[in-house]
N, C-alpha and C positions, 0 to 999 in steps of 0.2 A: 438183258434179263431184268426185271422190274421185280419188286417184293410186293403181297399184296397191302392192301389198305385195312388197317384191323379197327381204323374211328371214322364210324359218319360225321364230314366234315359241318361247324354249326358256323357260317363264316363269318356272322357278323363276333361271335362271341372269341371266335382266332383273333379278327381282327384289333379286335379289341386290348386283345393281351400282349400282342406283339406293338401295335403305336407305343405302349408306354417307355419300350426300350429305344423304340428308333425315334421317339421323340429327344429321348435323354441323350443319346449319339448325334445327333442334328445342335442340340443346345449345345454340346461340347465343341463343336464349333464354331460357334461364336461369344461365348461366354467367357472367353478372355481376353477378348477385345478389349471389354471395360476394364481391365484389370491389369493392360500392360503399362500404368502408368505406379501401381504399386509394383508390379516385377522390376521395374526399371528401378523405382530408390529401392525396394528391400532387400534385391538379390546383386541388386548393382549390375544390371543388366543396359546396354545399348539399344538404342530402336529396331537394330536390324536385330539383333538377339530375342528381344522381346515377342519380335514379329515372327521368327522362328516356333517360339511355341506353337503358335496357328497353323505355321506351313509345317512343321514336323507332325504334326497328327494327324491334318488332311494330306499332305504326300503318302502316311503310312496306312491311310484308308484306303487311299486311291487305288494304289496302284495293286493290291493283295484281288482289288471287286472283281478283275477277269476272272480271276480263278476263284473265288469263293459262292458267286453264282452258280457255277456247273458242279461244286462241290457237294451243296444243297441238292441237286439235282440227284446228286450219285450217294448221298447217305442221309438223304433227308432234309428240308428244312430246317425242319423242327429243333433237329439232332445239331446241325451246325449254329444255329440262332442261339442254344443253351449254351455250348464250348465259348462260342463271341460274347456273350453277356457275363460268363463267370471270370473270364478274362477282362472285358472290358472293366468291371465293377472292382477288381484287386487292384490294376494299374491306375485308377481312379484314387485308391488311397494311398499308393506308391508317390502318384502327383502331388498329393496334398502334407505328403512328407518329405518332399526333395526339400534339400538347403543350400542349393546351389541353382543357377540356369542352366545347366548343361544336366544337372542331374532331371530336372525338372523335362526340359527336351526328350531325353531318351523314355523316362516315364510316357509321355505322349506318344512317342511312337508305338508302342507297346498298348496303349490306349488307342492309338488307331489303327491298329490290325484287329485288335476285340471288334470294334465298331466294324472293320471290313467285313468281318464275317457272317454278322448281325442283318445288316443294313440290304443286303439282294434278297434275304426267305423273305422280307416282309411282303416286296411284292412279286416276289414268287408265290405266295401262300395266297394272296387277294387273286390273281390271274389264274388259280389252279383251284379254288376253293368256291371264289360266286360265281352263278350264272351270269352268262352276256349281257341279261339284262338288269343286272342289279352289278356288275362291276363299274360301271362309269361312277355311278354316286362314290362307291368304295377308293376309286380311285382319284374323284375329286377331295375325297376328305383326305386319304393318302397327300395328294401333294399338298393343299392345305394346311396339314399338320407341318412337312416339311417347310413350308413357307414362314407356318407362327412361329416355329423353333426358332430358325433364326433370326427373329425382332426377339421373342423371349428371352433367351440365351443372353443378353448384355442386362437387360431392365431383373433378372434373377439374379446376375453376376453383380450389380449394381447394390442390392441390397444385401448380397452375401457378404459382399467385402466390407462396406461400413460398419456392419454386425456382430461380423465375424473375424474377419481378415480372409487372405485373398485362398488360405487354404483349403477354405470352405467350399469353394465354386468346385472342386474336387471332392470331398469330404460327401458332400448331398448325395453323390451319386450312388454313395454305397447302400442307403437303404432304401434309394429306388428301385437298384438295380437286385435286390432281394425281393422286394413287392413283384418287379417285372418277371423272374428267375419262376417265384409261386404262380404266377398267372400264367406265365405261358406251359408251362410245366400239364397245368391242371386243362387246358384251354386248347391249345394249338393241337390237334391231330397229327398223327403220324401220316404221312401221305404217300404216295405210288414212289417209286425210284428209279432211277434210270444212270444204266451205266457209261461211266465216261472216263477217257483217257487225260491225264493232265499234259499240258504243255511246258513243262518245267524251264526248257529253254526261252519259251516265249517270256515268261515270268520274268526271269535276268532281264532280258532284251530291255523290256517294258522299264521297269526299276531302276535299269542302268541308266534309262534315256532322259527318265523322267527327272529322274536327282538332277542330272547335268544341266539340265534344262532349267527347274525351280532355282537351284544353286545360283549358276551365273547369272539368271536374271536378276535374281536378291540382291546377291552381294556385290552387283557391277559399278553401281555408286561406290561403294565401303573399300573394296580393292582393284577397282579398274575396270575399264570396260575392255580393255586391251588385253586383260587377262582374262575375263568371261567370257568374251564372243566366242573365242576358239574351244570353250567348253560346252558354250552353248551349239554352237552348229555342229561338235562331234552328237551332243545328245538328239539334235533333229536326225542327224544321219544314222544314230542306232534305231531312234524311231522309225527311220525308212529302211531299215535291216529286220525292225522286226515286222513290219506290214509284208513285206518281201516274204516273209515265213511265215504267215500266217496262212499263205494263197498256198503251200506245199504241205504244212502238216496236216495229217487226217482230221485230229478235232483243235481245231484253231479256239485260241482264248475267244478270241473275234470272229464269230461265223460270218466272213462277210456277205452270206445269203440274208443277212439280216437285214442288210443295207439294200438289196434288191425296193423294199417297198421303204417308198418317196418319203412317206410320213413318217416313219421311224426314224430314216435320215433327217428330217428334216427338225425332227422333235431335238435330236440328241443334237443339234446344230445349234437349237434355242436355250436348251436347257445349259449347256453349257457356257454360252455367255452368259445367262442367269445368274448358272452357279458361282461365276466369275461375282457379278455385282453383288451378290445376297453375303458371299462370306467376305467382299474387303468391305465394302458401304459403311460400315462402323467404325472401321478401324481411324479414319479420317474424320468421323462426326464425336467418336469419343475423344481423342483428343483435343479437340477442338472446346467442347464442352468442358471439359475439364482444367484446361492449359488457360485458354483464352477468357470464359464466361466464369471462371473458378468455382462448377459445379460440383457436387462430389459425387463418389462412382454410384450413387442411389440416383442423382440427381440429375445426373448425365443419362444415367441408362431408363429414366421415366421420361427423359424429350422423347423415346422411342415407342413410348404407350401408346398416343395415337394410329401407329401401324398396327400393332398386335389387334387395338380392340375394331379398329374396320373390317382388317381383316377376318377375325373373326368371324363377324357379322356376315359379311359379305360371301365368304367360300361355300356355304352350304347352296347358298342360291345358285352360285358360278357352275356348281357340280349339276344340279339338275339339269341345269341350263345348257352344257355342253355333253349332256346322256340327250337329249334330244335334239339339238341343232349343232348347226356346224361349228363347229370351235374356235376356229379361226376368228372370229371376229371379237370374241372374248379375249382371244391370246394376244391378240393384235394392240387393243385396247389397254392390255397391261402391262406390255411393253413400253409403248408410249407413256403412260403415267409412271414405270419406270425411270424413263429418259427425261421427263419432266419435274418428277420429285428432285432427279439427281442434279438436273441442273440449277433448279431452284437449289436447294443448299449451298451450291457455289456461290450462290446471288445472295443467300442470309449469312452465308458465313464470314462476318466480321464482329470486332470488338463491338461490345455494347447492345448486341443483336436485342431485339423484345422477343421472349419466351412465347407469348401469343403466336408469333409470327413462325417460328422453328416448328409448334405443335400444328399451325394448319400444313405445313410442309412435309412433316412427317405421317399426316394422315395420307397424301396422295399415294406415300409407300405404300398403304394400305390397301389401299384400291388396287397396286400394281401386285401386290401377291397375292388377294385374293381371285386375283384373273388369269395368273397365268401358269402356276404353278400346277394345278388340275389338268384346263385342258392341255399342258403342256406330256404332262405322265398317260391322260388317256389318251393320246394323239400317238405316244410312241407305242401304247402297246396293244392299242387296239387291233390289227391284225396280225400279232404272234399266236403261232400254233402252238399247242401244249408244250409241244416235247422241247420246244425252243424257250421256254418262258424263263427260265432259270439262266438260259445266254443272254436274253433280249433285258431281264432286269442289270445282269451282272455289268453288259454295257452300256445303259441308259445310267445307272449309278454310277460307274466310272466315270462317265463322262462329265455325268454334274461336279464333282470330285475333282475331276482333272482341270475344270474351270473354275475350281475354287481354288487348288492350290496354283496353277498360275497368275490368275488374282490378285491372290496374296501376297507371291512373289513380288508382281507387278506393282501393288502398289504402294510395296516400300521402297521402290527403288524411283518409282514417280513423286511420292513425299520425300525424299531424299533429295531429289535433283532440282521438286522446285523450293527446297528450304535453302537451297543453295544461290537460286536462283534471288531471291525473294529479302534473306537475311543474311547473303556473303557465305563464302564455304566456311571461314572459322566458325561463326555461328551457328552454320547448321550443324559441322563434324562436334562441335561442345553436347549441342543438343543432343546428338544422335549415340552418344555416347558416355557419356557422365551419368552419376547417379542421379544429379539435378535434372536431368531431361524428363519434360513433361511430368514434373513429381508434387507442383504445386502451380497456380496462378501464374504465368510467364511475367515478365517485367513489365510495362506499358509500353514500352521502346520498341517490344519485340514482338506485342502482340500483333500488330496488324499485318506486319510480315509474312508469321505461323497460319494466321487466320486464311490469308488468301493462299497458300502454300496449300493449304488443307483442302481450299475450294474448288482449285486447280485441280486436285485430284479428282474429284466429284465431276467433270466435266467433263473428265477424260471415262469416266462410270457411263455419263448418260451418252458422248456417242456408243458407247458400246450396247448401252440397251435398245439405241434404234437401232443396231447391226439388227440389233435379234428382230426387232420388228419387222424388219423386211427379210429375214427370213422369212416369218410366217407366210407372209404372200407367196412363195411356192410351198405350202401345201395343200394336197387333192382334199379336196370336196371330202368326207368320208362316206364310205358306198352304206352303208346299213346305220342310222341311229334306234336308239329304244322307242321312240316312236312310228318307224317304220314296221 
């Protein structure tokens, strides 16, 4: 049963109203990157605490997308996009008043279930709103925007915290997310509906498997890997209890009819590693700038201006570009500048580095998000059918989601092991735990230790972005462009 449609959709002006929320969701993840070096002396927070605020907001994004995609689907867009915004924009200032790290944590989670909600109408509304032939540009700017966010997100957080202090990077978002609330309000159309059954038990499945999973990889440096593993493989085996259910219940969180076509598969294969490098990538270059070169958090989050403004530059062309040719060679191309920017950083990351040398390195990022992010979203959803778009968004965001909070996970527990490795376990467990960790200029003794500790991680980034790259070589040719 469907309700009808009572507004002629105007999609670029939808478009429009909904980016400025899911841009402000996309910045909230990584906007504390720059900032876990005041969490750490203000709140007296640990590295791996610290690191937590990132993984508790993208864990609490992630794993809500199955179901918040089909929800859209069953009461609107529109409808669910406004509940996710009024929610996200209160725990926004919840954040910006915690006085603890733990209080500050749950605040985020709460902050990323708003965003879960948010984040599948946007391009549920683009896939259901333009025609075929005006959805590629839509959907190159779509990932575009999601690619600027995360270089924005640290260079915004960099001058909020000098200005302000660090409760500000929280604080902004309330009278965006008022501007955003009036626009879409006024802008987004009410659209068709379609009824759907929820998977509640999938939901658990998902949740359970996923926490065990983020958990033990995080914490396996901090309390054992002897005591992770075995949390970690029960959460791979609830993940294979709930894919086991998924093939049985009538409406599966996961249609895996989704996965029949190659490119959809093979999108959510890309983006996923993506989502892995986009949300940790910082987390090792902010430190680094700040510990080691003694920038401050304005100063550290402008070495990442060169990415934002190629990018920029760059995505609008990348969008035509892949509405009329094959895409693959676009995604291909941004992959590798990926794997290339990340390895370069390992190779500048040391004391004394010249600034000249960090900003041409951080422009390659630029190149790599304005290429791959685009044709990466219209590759997944260019042959989903209507009724599907609001599954096919829900798990194409999860999944970028689920490779940013594993990431995240991942790569505190890789700066962990190699500061261990690099500056003796005392030295890193002081670091990694005291209020003094990463809270000013490191000592010179200890700088070049941290420095390649940092870089180590970075190289362990760029093999992951040629994974992606050879993904892209299996996928198909696409059968129809806007030029055909």
């Amino acid at each position: 049963m469907t309700s009808t449609v009572s507004t002629t959709p105007r999609p670029w002006r939808a478009f429009s109203a909904l980016i400025i929320g899911f841009f402000m969701i996309l910045v909230d993840s990584t906007i504390v990157m720059v900032a876990m070096p005041a969490l750490i002396r203000e709140l007296g927070a640990g590295l791996s605490e610290a690191v937590w605020v990132t993984s508790a907001y993208l864990l609490a994004y992630a794993v809500p997308l199955l179901i918040t995609g089909r929800l859209g689907d069953r009461v609107g867009p529109r409808r669910v996009y406004l509940i996710g915004l009024v929610v996200f924009t209160l725990a926004s200032l919840w954040c910006g008043f915690a006085d603890t790290i733990t209080m500050l944590i749950v605040a985020r989670v709460v902050q990323g279930f708003g965003a879960s909600l948010m984040a599948p109408q946007t391009m549920t509304v683009i896939t259901r709103v333009f025609p075929p032939e005006e959805r590629g540009p839509a959907m190159g700017v779509w990932g575009a925007v999601a690619g600027i966010a995360m270089i924005v997100g640290p260079i915004v957080g960099g001058l909020l915290i000098d200005g302000l202090g660090w409760q500000w990077i929280f604080f902004i978002n309330v009278p965006v997310g008022v501007i955003a609330f009036i626009a879409a309000w006024m802008l987004v159309p009410q659209l068709e509906t379609h009824s759907h059954r929820f998977d509640w038990f999938g939901v658990v499945l998902s949740a359970v498997a996923m926490f065990a999973i983020v958990f033990g990889i995080q914490e396996g440096e901090q309390i054992g890997w002897g005591t992770t593993w075995p949390l970690i493989a029960g959460g791979v085996a609830v993940m294979a209890v709930f894919f086991w259910w998924q093939r049985r219940v009538d409406e599966p969180l996961i249609p895996l009819e989704l996965f029949r076509d190659r490119n959809f598969s093979g999108a959510n294969i890309v983006i996923f590693l993506v989502g892995a490098i986009a949300a940790t990538s910082a987390i090792p270059q902010m430190l680094y700038f700040q510990s080691v070169l003694g920038l401050s958090p304005t100063g550290a989050a402008l070495m990442l201006l060169p990415m934002a403004l190629v990018g920029a530059v760059l995505a609008p062309f990348m969008g035509k570009i892949v509405q009329r040719r094959d895409p693959r060679p676009v995604a291909f191309t941004g992959l590798v500048a990926f794997g290339l920017g990340c390895a370069l950083f390992g190779l500048v990351m040391t004391p004394g580095r010249e600034i000249w040398q960090i900003l041409l390195v951080s422009a390659v990022f630029g190149v790599a998000n304005a290429c791959t992010w685009g044709p990466t979203s219209i590759t997944a959803t260019r042959n989903l059918p209507m009724r599907m778009a609001g599954a096919g968004s829900g798990v194409y965001n999860t999944t970028r989601q689920l490779g940013a909070v594993l990431g995240s996970a991942a790569i505190a527990a890789i700066m962990t092991a190699r500061l261990a490795e690099h500056l003796g376990e005392g030295s890193a467990q002081h670091m990694g735990q005291g209020p003094a960790a990463a809270s000013s200029v490191l000592p010179s003794f200890l700088q070049d230790g941290f420095a390649r500790a940092m870089g180590d991680s970075m190289y362990v980034l760029a093999v992951v972005a040629l994974c992606a790259a050879i993904a892209v070589l299996f996928w198909e040719r696409p059968k129809t462009t806007a030029a055909a």
